[in-house]
SERO-4910 file (N, C-alpha, C, O; in steps of 0.05 Angstrom, whole numbers):
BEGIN
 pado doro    nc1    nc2    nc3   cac1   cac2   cac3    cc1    cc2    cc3    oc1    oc2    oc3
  Unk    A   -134   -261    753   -113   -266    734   -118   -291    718   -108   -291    696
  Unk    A   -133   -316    725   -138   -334    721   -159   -328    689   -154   -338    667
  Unk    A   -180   -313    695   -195   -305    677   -174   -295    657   -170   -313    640
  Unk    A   -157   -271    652   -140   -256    635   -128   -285    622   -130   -285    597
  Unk    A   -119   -304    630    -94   -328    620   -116   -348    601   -107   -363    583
  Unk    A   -140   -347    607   -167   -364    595   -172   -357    577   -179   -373    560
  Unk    A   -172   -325    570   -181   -304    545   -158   -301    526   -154   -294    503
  Unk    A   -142   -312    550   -110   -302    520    -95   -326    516    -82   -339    532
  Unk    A   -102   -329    482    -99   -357    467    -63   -352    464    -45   -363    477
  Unk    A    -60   -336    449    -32   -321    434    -14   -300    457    -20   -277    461
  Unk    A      0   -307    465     16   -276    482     33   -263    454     58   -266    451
  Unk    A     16   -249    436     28   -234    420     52   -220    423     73   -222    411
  Unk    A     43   -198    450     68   -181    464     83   -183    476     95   -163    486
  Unk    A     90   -210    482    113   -220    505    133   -206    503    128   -192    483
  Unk    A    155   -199    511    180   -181    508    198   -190    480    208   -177    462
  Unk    A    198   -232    488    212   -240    466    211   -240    430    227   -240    412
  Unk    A    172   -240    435    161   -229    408    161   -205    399    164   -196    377
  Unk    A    159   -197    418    156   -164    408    192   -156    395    196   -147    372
  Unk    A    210   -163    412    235   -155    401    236   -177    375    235   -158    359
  Unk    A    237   -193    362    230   -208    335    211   -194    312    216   -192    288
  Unk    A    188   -186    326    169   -175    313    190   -145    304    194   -143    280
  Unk    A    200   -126    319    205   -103    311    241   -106    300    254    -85    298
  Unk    A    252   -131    295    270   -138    287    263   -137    256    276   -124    239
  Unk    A    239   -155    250    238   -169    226    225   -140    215    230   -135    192
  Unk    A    211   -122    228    200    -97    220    220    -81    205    220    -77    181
  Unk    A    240    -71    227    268    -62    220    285    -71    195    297    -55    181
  Unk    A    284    -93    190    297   -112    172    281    -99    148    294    -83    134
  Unk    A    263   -102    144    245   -105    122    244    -75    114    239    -68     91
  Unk    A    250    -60    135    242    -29    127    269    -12    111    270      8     96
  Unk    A    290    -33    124    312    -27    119    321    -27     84    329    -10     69
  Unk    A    314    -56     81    319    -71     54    294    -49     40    307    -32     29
  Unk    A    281    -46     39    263    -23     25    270      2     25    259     15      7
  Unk    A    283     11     37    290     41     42    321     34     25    318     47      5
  Unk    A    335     26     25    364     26      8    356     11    -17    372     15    -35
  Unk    A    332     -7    -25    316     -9    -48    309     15    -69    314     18    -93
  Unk    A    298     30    -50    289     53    -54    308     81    -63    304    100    -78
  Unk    A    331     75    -46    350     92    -56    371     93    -67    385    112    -70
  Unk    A    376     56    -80    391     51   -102    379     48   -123    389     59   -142
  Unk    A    354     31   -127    336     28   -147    322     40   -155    323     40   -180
  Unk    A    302     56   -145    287     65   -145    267     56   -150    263     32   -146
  Unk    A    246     73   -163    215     56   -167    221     57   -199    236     73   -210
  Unk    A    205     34   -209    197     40   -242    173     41   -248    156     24   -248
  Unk    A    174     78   -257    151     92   -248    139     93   -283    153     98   -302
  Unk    A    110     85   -283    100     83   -302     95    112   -319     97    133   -308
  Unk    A     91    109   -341     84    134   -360     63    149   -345     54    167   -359
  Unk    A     52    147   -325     37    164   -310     51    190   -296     41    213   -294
  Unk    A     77    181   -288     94    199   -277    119    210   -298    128    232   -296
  Unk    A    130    193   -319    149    193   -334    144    212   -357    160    224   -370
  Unk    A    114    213   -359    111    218   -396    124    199   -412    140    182   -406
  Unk    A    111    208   -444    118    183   -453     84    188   -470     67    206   -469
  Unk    A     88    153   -491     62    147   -502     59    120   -486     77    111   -472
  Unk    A     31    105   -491     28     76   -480      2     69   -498    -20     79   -496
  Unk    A     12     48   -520     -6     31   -533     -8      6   -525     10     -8   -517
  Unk    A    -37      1   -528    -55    -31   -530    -63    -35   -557    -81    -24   -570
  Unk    A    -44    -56   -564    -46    -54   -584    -51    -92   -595    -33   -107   -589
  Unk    A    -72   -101   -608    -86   -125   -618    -73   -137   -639    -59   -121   -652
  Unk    A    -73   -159   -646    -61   -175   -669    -83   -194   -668    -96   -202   -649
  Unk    A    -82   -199   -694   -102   -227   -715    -92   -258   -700   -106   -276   -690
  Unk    A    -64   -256   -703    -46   -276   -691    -25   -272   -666    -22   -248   -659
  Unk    A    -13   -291   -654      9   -287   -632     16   -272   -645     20   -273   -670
  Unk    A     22   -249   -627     45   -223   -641     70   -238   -636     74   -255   -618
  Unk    A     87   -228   -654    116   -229   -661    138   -204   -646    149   -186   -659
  Unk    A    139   -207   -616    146   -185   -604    174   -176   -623    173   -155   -636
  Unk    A    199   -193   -624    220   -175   -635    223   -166   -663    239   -151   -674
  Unk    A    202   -180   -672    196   -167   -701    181   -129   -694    188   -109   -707
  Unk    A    162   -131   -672    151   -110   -677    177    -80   -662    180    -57   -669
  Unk    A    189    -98   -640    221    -85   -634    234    -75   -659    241    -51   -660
  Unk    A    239    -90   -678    252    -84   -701    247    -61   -715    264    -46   -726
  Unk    A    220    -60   -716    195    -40   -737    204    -14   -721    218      4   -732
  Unk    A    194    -14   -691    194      7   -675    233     28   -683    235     51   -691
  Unk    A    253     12   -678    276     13   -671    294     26   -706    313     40   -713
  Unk    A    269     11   -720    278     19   -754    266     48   -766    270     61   -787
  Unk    A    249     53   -744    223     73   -756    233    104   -738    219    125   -740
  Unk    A    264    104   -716    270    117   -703    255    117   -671    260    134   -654
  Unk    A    240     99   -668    228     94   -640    241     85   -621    229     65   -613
  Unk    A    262     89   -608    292     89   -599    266     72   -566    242     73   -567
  Unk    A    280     60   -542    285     48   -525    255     41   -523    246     41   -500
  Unk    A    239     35   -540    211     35   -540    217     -3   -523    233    -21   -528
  Unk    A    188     -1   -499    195    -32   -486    166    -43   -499    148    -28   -506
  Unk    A    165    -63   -500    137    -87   -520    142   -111   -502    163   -120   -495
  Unk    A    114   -119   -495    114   -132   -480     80   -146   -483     64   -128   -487
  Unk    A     69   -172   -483     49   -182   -479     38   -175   -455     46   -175   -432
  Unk    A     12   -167   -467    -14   -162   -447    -35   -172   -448    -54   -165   -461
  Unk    A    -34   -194   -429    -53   -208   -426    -48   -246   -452    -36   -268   -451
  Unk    A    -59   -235   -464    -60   -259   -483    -37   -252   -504    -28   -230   -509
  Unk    A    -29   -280   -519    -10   -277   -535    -11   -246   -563      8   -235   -575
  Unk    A    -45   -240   -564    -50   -226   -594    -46   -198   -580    -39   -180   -595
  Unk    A    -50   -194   -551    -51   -171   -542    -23   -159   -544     -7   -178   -546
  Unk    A     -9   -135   -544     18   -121   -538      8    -90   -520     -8    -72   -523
  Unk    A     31    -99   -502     30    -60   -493     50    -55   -505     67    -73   -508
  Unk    A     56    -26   -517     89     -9   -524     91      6   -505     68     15   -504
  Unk    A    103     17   -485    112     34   -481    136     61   -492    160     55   -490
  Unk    A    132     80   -498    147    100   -515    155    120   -495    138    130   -481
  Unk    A    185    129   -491    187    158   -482    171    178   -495    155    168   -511
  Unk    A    170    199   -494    166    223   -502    171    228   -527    195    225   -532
  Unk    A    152    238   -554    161    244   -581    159    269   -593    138    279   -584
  Unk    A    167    281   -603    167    312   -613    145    305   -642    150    285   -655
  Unk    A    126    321   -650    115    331   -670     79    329   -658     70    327   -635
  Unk    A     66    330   -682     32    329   -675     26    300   -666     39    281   -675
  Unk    A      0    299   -644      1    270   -642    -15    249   -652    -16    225   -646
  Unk    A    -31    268   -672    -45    252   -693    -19    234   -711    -18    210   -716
  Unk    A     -3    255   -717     17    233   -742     31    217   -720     50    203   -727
  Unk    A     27    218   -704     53    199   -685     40    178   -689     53    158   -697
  Unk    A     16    176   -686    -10    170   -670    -12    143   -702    -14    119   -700
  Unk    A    -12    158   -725     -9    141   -749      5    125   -758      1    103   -768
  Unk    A     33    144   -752     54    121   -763     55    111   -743     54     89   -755
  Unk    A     56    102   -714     59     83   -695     37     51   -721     43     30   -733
  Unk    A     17     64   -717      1     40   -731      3     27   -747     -7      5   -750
  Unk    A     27     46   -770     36     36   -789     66     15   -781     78     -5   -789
  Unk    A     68     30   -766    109     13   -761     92     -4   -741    106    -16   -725
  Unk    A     72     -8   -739     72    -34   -713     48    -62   -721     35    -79   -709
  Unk    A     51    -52   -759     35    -69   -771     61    -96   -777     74    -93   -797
  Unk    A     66   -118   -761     86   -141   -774     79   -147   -799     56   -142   -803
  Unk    A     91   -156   -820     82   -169   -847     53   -156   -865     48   -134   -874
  Unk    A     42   -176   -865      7   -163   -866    -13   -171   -854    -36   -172   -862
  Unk    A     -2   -178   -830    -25   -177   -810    -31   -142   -797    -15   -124   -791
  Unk    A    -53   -144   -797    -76   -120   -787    -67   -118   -760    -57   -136   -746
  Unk    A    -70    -91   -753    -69    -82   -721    -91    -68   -718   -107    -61   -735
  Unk    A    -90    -62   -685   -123    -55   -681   -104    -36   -654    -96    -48   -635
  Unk    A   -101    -12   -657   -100     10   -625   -127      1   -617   -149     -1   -627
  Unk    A   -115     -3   -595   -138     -2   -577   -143     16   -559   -166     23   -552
  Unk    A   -128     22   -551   -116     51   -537    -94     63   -542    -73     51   -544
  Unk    A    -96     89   -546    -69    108   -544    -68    130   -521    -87    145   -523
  Unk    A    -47    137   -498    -42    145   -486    -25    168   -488     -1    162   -486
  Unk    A    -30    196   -493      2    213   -493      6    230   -457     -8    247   -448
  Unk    A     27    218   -443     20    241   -422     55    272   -433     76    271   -446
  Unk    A     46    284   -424     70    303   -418     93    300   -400     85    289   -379
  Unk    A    117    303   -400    135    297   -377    129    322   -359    136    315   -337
  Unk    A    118    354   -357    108    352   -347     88    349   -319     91    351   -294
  Unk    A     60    342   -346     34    332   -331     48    306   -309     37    299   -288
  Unk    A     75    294   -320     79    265   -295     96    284   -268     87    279   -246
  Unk    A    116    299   -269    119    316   -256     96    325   -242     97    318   -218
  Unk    A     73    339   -249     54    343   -227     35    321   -213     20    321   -193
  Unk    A     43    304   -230     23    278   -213     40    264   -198     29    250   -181
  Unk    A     69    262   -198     93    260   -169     81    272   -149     65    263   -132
  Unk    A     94    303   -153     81    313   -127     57    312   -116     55    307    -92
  Unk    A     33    316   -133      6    314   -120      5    284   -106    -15    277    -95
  Unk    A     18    273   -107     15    235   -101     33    233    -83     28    218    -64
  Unk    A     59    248    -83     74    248    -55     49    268    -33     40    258    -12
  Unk    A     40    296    -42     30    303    -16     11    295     -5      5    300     18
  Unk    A    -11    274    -30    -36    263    -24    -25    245     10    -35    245     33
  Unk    A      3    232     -5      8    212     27     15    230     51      5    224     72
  Unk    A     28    245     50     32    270     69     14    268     88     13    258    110
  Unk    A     -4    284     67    -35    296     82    -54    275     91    -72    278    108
  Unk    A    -49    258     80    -69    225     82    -54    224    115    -66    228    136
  Unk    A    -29    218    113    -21    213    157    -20    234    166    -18    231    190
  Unk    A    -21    267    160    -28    286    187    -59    279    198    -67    276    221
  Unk    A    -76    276    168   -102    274    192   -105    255    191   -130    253    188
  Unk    A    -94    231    191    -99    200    206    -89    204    234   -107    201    251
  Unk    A    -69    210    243    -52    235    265    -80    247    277    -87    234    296
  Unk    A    -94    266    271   -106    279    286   -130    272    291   -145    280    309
  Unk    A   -136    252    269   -159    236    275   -157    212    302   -174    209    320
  Unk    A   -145    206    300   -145    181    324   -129    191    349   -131    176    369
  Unk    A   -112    217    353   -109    235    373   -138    239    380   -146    231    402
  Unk    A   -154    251    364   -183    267    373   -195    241    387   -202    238    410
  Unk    A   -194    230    375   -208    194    389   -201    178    410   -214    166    428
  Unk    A   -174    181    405   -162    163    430   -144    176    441   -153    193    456
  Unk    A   -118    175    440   -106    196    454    -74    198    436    -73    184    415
  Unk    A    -52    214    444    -31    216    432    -10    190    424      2    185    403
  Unk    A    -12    179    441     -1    150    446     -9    131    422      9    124    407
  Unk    A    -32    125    418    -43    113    397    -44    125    372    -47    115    350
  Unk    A    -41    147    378    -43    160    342    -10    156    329     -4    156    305
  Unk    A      9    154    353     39    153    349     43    120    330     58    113    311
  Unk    A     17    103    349     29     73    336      9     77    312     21     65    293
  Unk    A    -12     87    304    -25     91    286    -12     99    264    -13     84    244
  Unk    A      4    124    263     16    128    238     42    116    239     52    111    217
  Unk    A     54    111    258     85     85    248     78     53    237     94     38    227
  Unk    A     52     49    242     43     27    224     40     34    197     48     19    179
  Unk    A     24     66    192     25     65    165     43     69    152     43     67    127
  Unk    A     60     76    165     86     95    144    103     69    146    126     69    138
  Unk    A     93     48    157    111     24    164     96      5    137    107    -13    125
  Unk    A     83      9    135     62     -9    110     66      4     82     72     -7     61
  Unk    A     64     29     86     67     46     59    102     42     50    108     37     27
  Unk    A    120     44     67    149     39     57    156      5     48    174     -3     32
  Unk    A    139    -10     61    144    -41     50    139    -39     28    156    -42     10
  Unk    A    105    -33     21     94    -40     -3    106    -24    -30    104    -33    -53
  Unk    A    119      2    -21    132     17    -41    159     -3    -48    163    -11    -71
  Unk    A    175     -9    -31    196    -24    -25    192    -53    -48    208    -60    -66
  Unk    A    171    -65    -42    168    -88    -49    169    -89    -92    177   -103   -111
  Unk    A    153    -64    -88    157    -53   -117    177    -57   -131    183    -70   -152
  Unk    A    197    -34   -103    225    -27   -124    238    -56   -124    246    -65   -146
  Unk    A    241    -73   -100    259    -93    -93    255   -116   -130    274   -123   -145
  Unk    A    230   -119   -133    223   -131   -156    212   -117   -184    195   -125   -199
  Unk    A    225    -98   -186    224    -75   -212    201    -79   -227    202    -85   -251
  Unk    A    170    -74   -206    142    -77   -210    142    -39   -229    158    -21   -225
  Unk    A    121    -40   -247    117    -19   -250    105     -7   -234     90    -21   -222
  Unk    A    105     19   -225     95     38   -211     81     69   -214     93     90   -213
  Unk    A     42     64   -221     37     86   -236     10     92   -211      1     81   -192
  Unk    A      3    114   -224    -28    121   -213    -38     96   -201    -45    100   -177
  Unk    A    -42     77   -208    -69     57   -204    -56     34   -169    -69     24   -151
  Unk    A    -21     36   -174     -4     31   -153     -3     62   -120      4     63    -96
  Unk    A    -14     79   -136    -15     95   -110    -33    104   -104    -31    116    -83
  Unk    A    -68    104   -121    -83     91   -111    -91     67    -87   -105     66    -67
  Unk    A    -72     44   -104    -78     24    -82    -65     23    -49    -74      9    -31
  Unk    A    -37     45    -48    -35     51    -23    -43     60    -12    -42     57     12
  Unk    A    -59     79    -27    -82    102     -4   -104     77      1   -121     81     18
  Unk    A   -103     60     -8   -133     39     -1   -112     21     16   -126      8     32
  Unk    A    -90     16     19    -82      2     46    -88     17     76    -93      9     99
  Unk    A    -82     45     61    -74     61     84   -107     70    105   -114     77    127
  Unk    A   -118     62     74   -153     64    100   -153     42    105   -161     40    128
  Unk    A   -148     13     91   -154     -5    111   -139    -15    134   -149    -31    150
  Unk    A   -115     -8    136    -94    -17    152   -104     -3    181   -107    -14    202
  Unk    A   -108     34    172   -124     42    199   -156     37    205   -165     48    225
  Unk    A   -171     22    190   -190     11    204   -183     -7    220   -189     -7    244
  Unk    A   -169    -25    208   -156    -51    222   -152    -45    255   -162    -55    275
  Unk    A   -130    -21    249   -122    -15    275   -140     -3    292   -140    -11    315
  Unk    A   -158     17    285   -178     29    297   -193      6    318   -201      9    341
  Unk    A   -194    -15    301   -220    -34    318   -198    -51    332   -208    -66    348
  Unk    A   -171    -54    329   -156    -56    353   -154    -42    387   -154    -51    410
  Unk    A   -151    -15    374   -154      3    389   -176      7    410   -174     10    434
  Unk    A   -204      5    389   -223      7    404   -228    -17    426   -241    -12    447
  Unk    A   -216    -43    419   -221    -61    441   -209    -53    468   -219    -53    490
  Unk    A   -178    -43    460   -157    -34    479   -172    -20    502   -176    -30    524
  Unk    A   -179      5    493   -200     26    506   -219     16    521   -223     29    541
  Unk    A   -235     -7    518   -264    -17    530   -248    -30    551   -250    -26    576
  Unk    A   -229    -47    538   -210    -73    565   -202    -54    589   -205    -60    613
  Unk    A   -193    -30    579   -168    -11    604   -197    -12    628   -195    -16    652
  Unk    A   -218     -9    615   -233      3    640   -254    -16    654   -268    -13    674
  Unk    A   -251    -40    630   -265    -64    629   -247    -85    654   -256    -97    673
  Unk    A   -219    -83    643   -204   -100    664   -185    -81    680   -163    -74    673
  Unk    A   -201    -73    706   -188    -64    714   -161    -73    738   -162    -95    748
  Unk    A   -145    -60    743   -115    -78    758   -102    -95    741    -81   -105    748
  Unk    A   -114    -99    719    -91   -117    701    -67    -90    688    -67    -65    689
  Unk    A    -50   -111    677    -26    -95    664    -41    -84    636    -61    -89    623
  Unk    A    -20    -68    635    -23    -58    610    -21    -76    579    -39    -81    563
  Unk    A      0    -82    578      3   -106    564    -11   -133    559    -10   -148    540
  Unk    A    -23   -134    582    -38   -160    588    -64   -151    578    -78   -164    564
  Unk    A    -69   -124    587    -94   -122    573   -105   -117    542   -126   -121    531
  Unk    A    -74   -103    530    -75   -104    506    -69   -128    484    -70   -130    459
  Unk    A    -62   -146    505    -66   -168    491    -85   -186    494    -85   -205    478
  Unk    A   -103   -183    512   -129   -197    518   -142   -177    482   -150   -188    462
  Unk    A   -141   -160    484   -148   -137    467   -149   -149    435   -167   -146    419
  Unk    A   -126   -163    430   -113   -164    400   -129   -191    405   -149   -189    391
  Unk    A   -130   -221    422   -137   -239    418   -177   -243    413   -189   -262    401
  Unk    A   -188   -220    427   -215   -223    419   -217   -201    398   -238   -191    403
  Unk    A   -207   -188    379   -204   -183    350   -192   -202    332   -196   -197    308
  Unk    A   -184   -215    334   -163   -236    325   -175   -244    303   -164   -240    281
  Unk    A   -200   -258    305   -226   -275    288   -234   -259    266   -230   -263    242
  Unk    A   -244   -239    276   -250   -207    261   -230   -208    242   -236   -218    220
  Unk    A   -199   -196    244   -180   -188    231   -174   -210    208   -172   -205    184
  Unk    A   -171   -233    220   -168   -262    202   -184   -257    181   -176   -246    161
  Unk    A   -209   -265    185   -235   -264    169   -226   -243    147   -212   -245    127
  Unk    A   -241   -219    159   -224   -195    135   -215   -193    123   -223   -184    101
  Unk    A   -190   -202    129   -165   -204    119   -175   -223     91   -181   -214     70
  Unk    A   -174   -253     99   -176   -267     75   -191   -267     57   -189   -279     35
  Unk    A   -217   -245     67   -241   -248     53   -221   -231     24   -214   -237      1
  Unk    A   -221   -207     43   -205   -190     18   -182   -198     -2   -182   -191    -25
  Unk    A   -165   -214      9   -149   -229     -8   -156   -247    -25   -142   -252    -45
  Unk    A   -184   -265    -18   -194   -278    -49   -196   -266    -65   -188   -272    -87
  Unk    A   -210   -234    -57   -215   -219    -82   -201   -219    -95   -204   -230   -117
  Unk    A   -174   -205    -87   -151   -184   -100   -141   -210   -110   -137   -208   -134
  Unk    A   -132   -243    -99   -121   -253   -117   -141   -255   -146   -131   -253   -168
  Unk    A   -166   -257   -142   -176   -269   -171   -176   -242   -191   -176   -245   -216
  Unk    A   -177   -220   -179   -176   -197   -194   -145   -204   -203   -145   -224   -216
  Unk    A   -121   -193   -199    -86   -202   -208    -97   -230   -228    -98   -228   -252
  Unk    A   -103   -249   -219   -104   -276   -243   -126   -272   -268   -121   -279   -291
  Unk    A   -147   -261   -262   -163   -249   -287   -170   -227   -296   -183   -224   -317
  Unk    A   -163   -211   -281   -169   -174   -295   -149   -169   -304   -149   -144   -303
  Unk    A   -126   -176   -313   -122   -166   -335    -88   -150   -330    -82   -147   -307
  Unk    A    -70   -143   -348    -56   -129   -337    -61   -107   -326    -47   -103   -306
  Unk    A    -78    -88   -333    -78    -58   -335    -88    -48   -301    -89    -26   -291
  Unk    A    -96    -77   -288    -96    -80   -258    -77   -106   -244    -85   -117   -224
  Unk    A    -59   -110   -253    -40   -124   -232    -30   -104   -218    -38   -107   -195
  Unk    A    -15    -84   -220     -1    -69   -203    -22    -58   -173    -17    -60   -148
  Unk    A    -41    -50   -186    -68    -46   -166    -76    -76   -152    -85    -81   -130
  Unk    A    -74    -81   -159    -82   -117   -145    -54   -125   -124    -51   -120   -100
  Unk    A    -39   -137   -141     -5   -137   -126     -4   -116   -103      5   -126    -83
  Unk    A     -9    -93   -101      1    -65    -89    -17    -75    -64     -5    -84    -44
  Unk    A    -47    -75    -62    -55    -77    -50    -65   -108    -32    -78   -107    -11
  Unk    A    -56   -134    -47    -41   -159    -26    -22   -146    -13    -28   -131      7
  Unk    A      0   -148    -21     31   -138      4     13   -114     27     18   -109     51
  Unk    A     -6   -103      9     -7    -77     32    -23    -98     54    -17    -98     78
  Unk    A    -43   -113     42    -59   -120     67    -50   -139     86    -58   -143    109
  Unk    A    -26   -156     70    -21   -169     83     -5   -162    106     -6   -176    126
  Unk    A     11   -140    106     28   -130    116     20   -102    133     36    -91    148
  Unk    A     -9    -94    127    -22    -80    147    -32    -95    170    -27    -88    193
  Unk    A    -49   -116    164    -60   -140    183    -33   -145    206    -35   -145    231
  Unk    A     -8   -150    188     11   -158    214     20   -124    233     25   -122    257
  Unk    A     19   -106    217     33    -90    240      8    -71    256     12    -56    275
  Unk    A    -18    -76    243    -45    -66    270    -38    -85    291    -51    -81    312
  Unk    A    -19   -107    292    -14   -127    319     12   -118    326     21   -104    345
  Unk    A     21   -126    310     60   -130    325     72    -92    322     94    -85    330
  Unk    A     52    -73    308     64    -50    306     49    -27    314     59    -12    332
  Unk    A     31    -22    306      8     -2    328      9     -2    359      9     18    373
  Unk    A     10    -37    371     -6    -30    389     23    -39    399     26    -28    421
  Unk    A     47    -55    391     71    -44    407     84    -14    406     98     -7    425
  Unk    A     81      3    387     90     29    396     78     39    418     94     50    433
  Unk    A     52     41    425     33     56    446     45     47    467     53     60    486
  Unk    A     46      7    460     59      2    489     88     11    493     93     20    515
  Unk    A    103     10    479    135     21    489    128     53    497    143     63    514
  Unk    A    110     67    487    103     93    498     90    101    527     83    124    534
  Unk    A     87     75    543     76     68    564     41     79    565     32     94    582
  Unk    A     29     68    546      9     79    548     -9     62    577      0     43    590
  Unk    A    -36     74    581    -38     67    609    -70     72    619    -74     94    608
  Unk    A    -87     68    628   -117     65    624   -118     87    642   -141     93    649
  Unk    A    -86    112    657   -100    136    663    -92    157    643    -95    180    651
  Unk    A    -80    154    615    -92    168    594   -107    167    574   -102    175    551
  Unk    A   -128    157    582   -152    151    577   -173    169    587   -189    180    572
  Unk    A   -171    173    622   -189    187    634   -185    221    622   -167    229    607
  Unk    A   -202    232    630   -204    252    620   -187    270    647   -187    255    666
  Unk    A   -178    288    650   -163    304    671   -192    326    686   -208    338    671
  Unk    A   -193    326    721   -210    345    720   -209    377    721   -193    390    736
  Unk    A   -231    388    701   -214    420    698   -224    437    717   -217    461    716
  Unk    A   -247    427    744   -253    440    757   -235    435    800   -245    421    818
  Unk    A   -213    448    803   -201    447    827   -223    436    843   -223    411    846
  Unk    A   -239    447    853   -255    455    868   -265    419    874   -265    408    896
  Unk    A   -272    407    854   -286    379    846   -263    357    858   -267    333    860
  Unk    A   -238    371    867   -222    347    879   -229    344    904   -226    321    913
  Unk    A   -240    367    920   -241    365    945   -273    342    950   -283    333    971
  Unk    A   -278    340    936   -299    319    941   -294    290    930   -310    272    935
  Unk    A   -271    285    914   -262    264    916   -253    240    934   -233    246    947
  Unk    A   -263    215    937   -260    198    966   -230    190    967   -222    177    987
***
């Protein structure tokens, strides 16, 4: 026992953390889920339809002047907003009726201020629709993304762990959606992308939790369960840290210099990692444990009777 208390820096799972840990879990899941179902998300022209221009200026654009143009020209709730640098503008447009070459013209024309020159840089038309089918295909992508994360780490490890496996993710994926709505982030393709990239790294994370779990049960044997899964989380610990921050230099310098057309992808996927990193500890490997998991479902069961009788 002496050895087990030498190896374990952190008692992650003590009873009193663990009830805090799945308090502040609860809390957080909560305020996202009634986020979610008063606010909702603000779902980008990916899902909405709509047009979306990048559109350049000579000089600082003149946002409520070009409001004015849009609003005078019949371009009704159109939003303008700086992208990136003062000369840059995005528009966003609902949906417009006619060809989208002339739309496509007079936008250029009503979004010329004075006589300064404009430059599209991009024009976007989706269908309402084409955003309609990219909802659903993006709700079932997540679906299908946790049945076989589910059957994947069942096949691997056992039922127990695949249980804390996907309540971490579906515990990571409702924050980071959450966090969205709570601060009326836009929310398009490039944002549910980046949850499917939490959702593989959150279960690597956990995987190589797991996998320590598995070596310790048989590695330390007569210790508790708990004790051993926390011997478990403390020699991953270094690992997970590391990771963790490495990836977050990235994603911050990507959000501060790439640009808008990747903050949401950047943003989406900090909260995710940050918040995957915490629950491969305080949420994976406490569900298994409240599920009493146990180093004899692990062993394999024997399928031959006969092989007991030679058992000592």
């Amino acid at each position: 026992m002496r050895l087990i208390k030498d190896k374990t820096s952190i008692d992650f799972l003590s009873p009193a953390r663990r009830r805090i840990a799945i308090g502040f879990s609860l809390l957080m899941i909560g305020v996202s889920i009634v986020s979610l179902a008063t606010r909702g998300l603000e779902f980008g022209i990916d899902f909405t339809g709509g047009i979306l221009l990048e559109v350049g200026y000579e000089q600082a654009a003149d946002l409520e002047a070009i409001r004015g143009n849009l609003a005078d020209h019949g371009f009704d709730d159109a939003q303008v907003q700086l992208f990136g640098a003062d000369t840059d503008v995005l528009v966003r447009l609902p949906p417009q009726d006619g060809d989208a070459e002339s739309i496509r013209n007079e936008l250029q024309v009503t979004l010329a201020v004075g006589d300064a020159s404009v430059e599209l840089r991009r024009v976007e038309f989706v269908s309402p629709q084409v955003g309609k089918e990219l909802t659903e295909q993006g709700g079932l992508a997540m679906i299908f993304a946790m049945l076989m994360i589910f059957a994947y780490v069942m096949f691997r490890f056992q039922w127990k762990f695949a249980a804390g496996a996907v309540t971490a993710l579906a515990h990571d994926v409702i924050i980071t959606a959450g966090f969205f709505s709570v601060f009326s982030l836009p929310f398009d393709l490039t944002v549910v992308a980046a949850i499917l990239a939490v959702i593989g790294y959150s279960l690597n994370d956990t995987v190589v939790v797991f996998d320590r779990i598995r070596e310790n049960f048989f590695k330390l044997r007569g210790v508790a369960a708990n004790e051993s899964i926390n011997v478990s989380i403390n020699e991953t610990l270094a690992r997970t840290i590391i990771t963790g921050l490495t990836t977050l230099l990235v994603l911050v310098a990507l959000l501060l210099v790439g640009g808008e057309s990747i903050a949401g992808f950047s943003i989406a996927l900090i909260v995710g990692i940050v918040v995957g990193t915490y629950s491969s500890i305080y949420t994976a490997s406490a569900i298994a444990l409240m599920l009493d998991i146990s180093p004899q479902d692990l062993i394999e069961p024997v399928k031959d009777p006969d092989l007991l009788d030679d058992l000592p």
